[in-house]
C-alpha positions as CSV (number, residue, x, y, z in Angstrom):
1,X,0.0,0.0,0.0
2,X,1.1,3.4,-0.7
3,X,0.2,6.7,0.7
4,X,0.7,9.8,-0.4
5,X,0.7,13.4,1.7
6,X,0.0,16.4,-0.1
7,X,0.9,19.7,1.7
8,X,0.1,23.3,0.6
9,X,0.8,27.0,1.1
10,X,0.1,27.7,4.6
11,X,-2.3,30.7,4.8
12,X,-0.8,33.6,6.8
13,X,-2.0,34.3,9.7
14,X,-3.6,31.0,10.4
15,X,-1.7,29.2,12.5
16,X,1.1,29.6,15.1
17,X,4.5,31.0,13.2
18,X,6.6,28.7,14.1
19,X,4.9,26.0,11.8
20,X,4.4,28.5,9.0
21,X,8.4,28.9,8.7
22,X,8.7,24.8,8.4
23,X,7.7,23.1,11.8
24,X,7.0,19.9,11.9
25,X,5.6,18.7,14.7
26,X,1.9,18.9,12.6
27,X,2.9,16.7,10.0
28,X,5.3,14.2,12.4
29,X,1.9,13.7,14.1
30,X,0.4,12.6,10.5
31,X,3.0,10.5,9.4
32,X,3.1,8.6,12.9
33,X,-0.7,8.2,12.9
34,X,-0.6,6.5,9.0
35,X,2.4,4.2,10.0
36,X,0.8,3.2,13.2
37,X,-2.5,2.4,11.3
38,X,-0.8,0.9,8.0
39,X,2.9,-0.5,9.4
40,X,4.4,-2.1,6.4
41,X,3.1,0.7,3.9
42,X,5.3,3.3,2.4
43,X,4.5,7.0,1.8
44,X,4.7,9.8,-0.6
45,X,4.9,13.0,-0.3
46,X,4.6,16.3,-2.1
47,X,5.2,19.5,-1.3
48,X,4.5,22.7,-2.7
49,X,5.7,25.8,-1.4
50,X,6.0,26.1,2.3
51,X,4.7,22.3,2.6
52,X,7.8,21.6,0.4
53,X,10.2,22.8,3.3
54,X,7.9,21.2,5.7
55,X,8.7,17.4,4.6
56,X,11.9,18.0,3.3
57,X,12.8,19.5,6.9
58,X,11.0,16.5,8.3
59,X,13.2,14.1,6.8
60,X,15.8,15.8,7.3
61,X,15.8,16.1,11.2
62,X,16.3,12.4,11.5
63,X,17.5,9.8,8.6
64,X,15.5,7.2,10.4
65,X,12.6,8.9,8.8
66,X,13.8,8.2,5.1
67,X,13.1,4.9,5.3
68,X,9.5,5.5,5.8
69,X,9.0,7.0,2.0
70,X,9.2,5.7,-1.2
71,X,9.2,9.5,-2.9
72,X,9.7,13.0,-1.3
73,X,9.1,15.8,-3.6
74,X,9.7,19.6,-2.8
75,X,8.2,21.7,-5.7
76,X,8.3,25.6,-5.6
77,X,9.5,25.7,-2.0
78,X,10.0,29.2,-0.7
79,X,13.2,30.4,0.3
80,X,14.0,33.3,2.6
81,X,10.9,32.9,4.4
82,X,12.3,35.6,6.9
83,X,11.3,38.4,5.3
């Protein structure tokens, strides 16, 4: 089984900074939930914009992670989200 996790533009203003500039702790909590309910499945995920630094970041925090997805994709990630 394969799943795949599509993540947006993050609308300003929305919610809490901190995962608007590429926290993870939102979509750590997704991918734990999917791997809990589907254990020997294997993800993929897209991300466009912000969502593209979001799961690029995520798998970059711990290589343990990578093993977990087939495919990551970043497309039109931002950069210099500091100003």
């Amino acid at each position: 089984m394969y799943v795949t996790t599509v993540i947006g533009d993050i609308a300003e203003g929305l919610i809490p900074a901190s995962t608007a500039l590429g926290g993870t702790d939102e979509y750590a909590a997704m991918v734990s939930e999917i791997c809990k309910r589907y254990p020997s499945t294997k993800l993929v995920s897209i991300g466009f914009s912000m969502g593209g630094n979001i799961v690029l970041k995520y798998i970059g925090e711990d290589n343990s992670r990578q093993d977990k997805f087939l495919c990551v994709m970043s497309l039109c990630q931002g950069y210099n989200a500091g100003q």
